[in-house]
N, C-alpha and C positions, 0 to 999 in steps of 0.2 A: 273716777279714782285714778286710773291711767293719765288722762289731760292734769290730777292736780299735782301728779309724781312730775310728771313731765314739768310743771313750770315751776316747781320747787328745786328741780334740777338746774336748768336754767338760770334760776334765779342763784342757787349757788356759787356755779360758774362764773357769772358775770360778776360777780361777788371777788370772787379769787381773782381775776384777772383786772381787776377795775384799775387797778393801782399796780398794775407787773411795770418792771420799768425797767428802762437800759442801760446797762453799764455803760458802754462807752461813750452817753451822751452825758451820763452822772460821773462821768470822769472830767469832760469839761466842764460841766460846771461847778467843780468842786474847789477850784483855785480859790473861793475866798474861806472856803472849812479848813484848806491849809496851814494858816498862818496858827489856830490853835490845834488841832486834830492832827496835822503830818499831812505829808502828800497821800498816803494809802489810809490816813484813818488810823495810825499808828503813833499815836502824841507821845512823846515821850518825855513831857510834862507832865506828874500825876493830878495837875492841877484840872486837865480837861482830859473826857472822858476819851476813851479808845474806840473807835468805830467800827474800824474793820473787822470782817469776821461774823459783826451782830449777824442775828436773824433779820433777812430783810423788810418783815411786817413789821416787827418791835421800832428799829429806826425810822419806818415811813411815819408811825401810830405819834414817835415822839415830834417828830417834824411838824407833823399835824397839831401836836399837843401845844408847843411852844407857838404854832400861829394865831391856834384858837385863844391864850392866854391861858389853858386848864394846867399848864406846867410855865412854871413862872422863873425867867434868866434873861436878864435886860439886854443882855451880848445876843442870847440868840432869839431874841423876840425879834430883835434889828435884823439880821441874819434872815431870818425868814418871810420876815414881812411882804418883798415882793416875788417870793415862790409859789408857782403855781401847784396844782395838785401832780401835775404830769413830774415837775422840775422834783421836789419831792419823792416821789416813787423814783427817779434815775438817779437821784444822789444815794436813797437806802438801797437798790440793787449795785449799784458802785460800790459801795459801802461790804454791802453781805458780800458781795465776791471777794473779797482781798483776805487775804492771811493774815490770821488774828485773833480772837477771843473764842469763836465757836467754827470759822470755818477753818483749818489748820490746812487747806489744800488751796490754792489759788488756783 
């Protein structure tokens, strides 16, 4: 019982952290999100959505979404096509850090 808590933990863990990413590397590579989204994720076209601020699972989950084709937008299929899962996980922790829709503290 002990050994099955234990790798249910584990396996949690590794769960949550699979996908943590870094800001200041999802800061570089965000120069091409800019051109619609703003430089912080703050578009201020209602035409494209606002980033900053998300929750950084929700953004990683759509990044993921629009690679795998399960969320369909020809702009950001292109867009993601050659992002790795690492590159992903740094642009939605870039993303959730900034002041914005749900994080209002930078």
């Amino acid at each position: 019982m002990l050994r099955t808590s234990i790798t249910i933990m584990l396996l949690a863990v590794s769960l949550g952290v699979a996908h943590a990413g870094d800001p200041a590397a999802g800061k570089d590579k965000s120069q091409a999100c800019a051109a619609c989204h703003g430089k912080t994720g703050n578009s201020k076209n209602p035409m494209y959505p606002r980033l900053a601020g998300q929750y950084e699972d929700y953004l990683f989950q759509a990044l993921k979404q629009y690679k795998s084709g399960k969320r369909q937008n020809a702009i950001m299929k292109g867009q993601v096509a050659n992002l790795s899962t690492k590159d992903m996980a740094d642009l939605a922790a870039y993303y959730a850090s900034q002041k914005g829709l749900v994080n209002t503290t930078p």
